[in-house]
N, C-alpha and C positions, 0 to 999 in steps of 0.2 A: 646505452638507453634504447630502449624499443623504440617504432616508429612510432610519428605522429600518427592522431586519429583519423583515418582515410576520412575524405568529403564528398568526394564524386561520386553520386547516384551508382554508378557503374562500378566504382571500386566497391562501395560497399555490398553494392546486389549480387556483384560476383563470388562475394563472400558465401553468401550464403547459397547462392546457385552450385557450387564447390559441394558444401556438404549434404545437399538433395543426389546432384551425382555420385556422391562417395556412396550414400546409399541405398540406391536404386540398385548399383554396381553390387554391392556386399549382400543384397538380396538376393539377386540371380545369380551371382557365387555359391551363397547358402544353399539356394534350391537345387542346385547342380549336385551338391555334395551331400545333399540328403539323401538322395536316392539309396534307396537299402540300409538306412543306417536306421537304427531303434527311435521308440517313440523320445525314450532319456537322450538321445543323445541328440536328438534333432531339438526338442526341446532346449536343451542345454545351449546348443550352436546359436539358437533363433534368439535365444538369451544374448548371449555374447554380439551378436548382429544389433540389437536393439541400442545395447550398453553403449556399443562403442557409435554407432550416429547420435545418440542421444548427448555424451559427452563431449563430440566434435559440436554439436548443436551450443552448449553452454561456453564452448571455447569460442565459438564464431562472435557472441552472444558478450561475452564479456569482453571484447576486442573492439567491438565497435561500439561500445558504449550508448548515449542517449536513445532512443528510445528500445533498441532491441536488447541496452544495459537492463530497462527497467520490466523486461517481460521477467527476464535474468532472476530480478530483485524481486518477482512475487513468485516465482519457482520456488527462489528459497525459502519462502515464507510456508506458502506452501506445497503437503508432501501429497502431491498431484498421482499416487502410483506409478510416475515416469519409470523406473527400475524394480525389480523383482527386491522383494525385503531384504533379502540376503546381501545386497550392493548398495541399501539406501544408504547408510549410515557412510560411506566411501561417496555418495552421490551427493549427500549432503556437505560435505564438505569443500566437495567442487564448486558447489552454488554458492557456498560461504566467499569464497573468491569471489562471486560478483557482486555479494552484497557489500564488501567491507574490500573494495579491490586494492592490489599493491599499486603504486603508483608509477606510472606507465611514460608520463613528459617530464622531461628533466627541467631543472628549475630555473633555470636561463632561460626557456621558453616560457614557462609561467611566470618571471618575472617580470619579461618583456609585456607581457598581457595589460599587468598591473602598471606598469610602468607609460603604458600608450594610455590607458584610460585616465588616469590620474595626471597625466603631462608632463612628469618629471618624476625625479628619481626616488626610490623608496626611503631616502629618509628625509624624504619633506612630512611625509605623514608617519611614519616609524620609525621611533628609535632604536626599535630591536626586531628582527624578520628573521627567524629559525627558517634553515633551507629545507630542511628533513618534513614535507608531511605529516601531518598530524590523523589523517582521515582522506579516501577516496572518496566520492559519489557519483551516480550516474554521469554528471556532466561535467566534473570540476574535481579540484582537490581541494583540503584544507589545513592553512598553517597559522599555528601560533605566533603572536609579533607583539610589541610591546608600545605602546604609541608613547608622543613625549610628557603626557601629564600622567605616567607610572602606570596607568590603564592596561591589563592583559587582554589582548580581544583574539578572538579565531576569524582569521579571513579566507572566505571560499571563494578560487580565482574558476573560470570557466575556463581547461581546455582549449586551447589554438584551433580553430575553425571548427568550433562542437557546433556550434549556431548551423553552417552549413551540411555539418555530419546528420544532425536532430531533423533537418526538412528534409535531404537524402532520403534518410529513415521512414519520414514518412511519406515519402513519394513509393516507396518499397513496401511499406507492409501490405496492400493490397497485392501487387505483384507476386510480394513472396507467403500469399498466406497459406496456403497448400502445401509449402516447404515445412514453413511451422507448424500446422495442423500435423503436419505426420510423426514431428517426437513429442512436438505440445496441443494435444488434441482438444484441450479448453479455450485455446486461442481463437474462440470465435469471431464474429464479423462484429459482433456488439463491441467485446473486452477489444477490439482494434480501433473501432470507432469510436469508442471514448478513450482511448489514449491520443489516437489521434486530434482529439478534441482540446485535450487538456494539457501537451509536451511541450508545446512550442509556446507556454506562458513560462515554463521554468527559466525560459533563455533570459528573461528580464532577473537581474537580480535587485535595479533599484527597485522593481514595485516590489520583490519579495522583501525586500528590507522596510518596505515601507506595512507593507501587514504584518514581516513578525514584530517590529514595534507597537504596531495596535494590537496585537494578540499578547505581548509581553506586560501590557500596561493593562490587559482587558484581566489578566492574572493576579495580576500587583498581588501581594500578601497572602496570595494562597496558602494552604495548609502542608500541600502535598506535589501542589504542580509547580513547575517553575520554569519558564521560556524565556532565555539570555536574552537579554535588550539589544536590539540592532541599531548600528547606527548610521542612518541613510544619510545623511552628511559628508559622511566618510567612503559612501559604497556609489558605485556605477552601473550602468547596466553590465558588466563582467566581474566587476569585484563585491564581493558581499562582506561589508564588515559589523560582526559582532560581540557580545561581553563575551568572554572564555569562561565557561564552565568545566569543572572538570570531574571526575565520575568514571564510574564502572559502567563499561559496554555489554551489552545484550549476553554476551558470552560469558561471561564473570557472572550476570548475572542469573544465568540458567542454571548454574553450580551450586547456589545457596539455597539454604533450607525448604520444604513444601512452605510454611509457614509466609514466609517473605518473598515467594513468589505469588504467591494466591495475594496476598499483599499488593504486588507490585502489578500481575494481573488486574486486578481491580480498577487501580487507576487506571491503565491503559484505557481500559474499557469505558470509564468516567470520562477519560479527556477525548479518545478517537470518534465513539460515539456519541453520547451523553451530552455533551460540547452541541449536537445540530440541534436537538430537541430543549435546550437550554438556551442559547445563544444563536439560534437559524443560520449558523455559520461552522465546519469543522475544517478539519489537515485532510486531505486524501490522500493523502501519502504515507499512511504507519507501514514503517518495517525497522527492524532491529536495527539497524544504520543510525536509525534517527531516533533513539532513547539514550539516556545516561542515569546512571542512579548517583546522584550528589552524596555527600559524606555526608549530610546533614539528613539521609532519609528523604527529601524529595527526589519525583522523578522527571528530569531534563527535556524537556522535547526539544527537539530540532529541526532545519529542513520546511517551510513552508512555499515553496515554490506551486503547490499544487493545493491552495486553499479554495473552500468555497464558500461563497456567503447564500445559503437560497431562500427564497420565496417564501415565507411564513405559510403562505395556503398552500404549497407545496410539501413543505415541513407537515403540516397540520393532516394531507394527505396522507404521508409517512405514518402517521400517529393513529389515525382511524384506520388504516388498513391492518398495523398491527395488534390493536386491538378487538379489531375485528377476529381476526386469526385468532389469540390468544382465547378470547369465548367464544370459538367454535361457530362465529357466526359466516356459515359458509356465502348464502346466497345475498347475505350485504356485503360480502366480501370482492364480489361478481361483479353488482351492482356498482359498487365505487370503480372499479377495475373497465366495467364500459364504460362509463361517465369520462374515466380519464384519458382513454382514447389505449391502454394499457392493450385489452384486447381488440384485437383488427377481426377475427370473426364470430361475434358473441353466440351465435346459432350449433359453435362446432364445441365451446367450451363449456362445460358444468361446473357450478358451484363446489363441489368436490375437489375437481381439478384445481380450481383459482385457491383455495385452501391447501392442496396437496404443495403448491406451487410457491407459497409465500412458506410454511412449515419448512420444507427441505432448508430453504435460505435460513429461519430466522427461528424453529423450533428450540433452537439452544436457547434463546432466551426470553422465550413465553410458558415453558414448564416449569411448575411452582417446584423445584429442587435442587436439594446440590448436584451441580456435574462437574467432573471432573474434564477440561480439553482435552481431547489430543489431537495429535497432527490428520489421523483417518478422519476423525469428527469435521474437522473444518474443510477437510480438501474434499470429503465424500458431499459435504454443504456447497461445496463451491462449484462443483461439475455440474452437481442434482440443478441447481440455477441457474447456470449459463450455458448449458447443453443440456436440456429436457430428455435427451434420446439415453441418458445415460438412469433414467428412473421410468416409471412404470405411467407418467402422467404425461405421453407422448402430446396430447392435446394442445399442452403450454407452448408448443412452439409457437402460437401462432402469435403471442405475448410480442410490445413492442414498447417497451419499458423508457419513456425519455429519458432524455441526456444528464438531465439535473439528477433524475431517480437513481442510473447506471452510476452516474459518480459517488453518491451515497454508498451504493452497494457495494462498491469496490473498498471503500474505505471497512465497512462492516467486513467483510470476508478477509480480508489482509490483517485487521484486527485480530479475527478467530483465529486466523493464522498464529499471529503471533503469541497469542495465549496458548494455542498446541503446544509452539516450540515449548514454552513454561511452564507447561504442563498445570495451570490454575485450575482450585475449584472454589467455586460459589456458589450461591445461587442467584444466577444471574437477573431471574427474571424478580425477583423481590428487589434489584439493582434496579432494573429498569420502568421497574411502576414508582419511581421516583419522575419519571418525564411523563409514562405513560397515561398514569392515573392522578398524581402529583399525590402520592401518599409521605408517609414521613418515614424517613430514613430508616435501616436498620443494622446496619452496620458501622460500626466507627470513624470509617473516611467518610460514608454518608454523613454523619451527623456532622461533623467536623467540616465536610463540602457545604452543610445547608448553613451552618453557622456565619459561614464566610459570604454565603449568595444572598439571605435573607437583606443583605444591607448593600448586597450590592447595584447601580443603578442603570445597568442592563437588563437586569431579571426585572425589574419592575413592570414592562409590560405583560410578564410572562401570569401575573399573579390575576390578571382580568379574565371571568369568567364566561368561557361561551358555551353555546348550547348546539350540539352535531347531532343530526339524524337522533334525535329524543335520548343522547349520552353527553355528558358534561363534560369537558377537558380543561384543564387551566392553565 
């Protein structure tokens, strides 16, 4: 069995201090060796130099699990231009390893986990406990176990000192963010600042059992969605026990038809995003990990460690800014954007920019047409937002996007992600003047989502009418 997961600030930063040396060193190697060698072939070598720190980068990455697991987990989502085309599809694959990782502590140690949180031995509470793993995730494994009234449930155990690995981690990313900037250059100081913000909630697993309970019941009889019931009774802050769903993983389901993925796209997009402008609460956490497609046609969500519930006027900001963008209304675009404290020097930004600025993020789904994702579409969306230097609207840097907003976005663009890998078309933006405008459905899962919501007793404040800047929202 490999080692446990290192804890000490210093085990883990040396990690990564290791592959900053490896290639610093492989640089001034290359340039030594370049001397008089052709444009192709320095080219080629400069290639090869990139390749190999970059997938020492993903090894360091996937080794040390929480939170430098989950930079890991949106690499794979999205396809960030790390590698030259010709090595993505090999590049991809590697990152597939940190999304769905093999598992790494043997189950003697996770059983001991289980077995301190609980007080005693595992068949006080199960009558059946498969040793074999079922699923990795950033902080934990998970295994199928059979409780004593015939009940199937999946239990996610946390890792033997992840707790202390996870704070490590983030005593480090500021240290190491210059290491990562150099093969992950989207790793800004924001994308740090809100992880840092929001990892060290996953470590509880009783409160995450106690939301995906209220998000399983906030579901109850849906049409299409279906989130396994948790049950916090049974769970600790180290042990997560839930109902077992079982289902085809993201990968199986990238194989089937355009038809049923455009399909299963949809939802995604229904549940990751659709869910705040519906419910002032989503997941921040979509990645392939955390889907299953049930035999029945629905689609599983899993994994809420990383929910959020926000601020209806924060929400409702959300809502006016994108429709602000969508008709072209630049300079109320601006206007809401000082108000919000958004921009810090309203004298150096134009209206223009504040619209250039919201489009690159969110243009996929304010054009009235079908688009088809792909993997460029979302990760060209994702740089253009969170490093301004990389689009023509230098200005936006000076954007200072709160915490509540950066968490939304993150969930938006992990989304687009995942609809690349899927390759979905729709047309998105007739999806989302469902929240936007509160028009009526046009699609099938819509109609069949509004069927289900009209009676349900969450939405009901959603249907009171107010009146924004002389625009109506409901």
């Amino acid at each position: 069995m490999a080692k446990q997961v290192p804890t000490s600030r210093l085990a883990r930063g040396t990690k990564l201090g290791a592959v900053a040396a490896g290639s610093v060193l492989r640089t001034q190697r290359a340039r030594l060796t370049m001397r008089g060698r052709s444009d192709a072939v320095r080219a080629k070598m400069a290639e090869e130099s990139m390749l190999r720190t970059t997938e020492q980068v993903v090894m360091v990455l996937g080794t040390m699990k929480g939170v430098a697991m989950k930079l890991g987990q949106m690499m794979s989502v999205l396809d960030l231009d790390l590698v030259p085309e010709d090595h993505r599809e090999r590049f991809q694959r590697r990152l597939a390893v940190l999304r769905n990782a093999a598992p790494t502590v043997s189950f003697t140690a996770m059983r001991q986990v289980i077995e301190d949180d609980f007080g005693g031995p595992l068949d006080t509470v199960f009558r059946e406990f498969e040793s074999e793993p079922i699923a990795a995730a950033s902080i934990g494994q998970v295994y199928r176990a059979r409780l004593h009234d015939g009940r199937q449930v999946a239990v996610k155990v946390q890792y033997p000192g992840i707790d202390a690995a996870v704070r490590a981690d983030l005593k480090n990313l500021t240290m190491f963010r210059r290491v990562l900037q150099s093969a992950l250059p989207w790793v800004t100081p924001a994308v740090l600042d809100e992880l840092r913000l929001n990892m060290e909630s996953e470590l509880d697993y009783q409160a995450e059992a106690a939301t995906q309970r209220q998000i399983s019941e906030l579901y109850a009889g849906h049409p299409f969605i279906v989130v396994p019931r948790a049950l916090p009774e049974l769970s600790t802050p180290r042990v997560l026990v839930t109902e077992y769903l079982a289902g085809k993983g993201f990968e199986e389901i990238r194989q089937l038809p355009a038809a049923e993925r455009d399909r299963i796209g949809e939802i995604l997009y229904r549940f990751y995003v659709g869910s705040l402008f519906t419910f002032n609460e989503f997941c921040g956490d979509p990645h392939p990990g955390n889907v299953l497609l049930a035999a029945d046609g629905r689609i599983g969500f899993l994994d809420f460690g990383l929910f959020n519930r926000m601020d209806p006027e924060h929400v409702r900001f959300e809502l006016i800014c994108l429709r602000a963008a969508a008709e072209d209304r630049a300079e109320d675009l601006r206007e809401l954007m000082i108000q919000r404290g958004v921009i810090d020097s309203p004298q150096e930004i134009g209206a223009e920019e504040c619209l250039d600025y919201v489009l690159a993020a969110s243009e996929w789904c304010l054009i009235d047409e079908e688009l088809t994702i792909t993997p460029e579409l979302a990760s060209g969306a994702f740089l253009l937002a969170v490093d301004s230097r990389a689009g023509e609207f230098t200005g936006m840097k000076q954007q200072n996007l709160p915490p509540e907003h950066l968490f939304s976005r993150r969930a938006d663009f992990l989304t687009f992600g995942m609809l690349g890998q899927l390759g979905s078309t729709a047309n998105w933006h007739r999806i989302a003047r469902e929240w936007l405008y509160d028009e009526p459905p046009v699609t099938e899962l819509g109609i069949a989502h509004r069927a289900w919501l009209v009676n349900h007793p969450a939405f009901a404040p959603k249907r009171a009418r107010v009146r924004v800047r002389g625009h109506s929202t409901k």
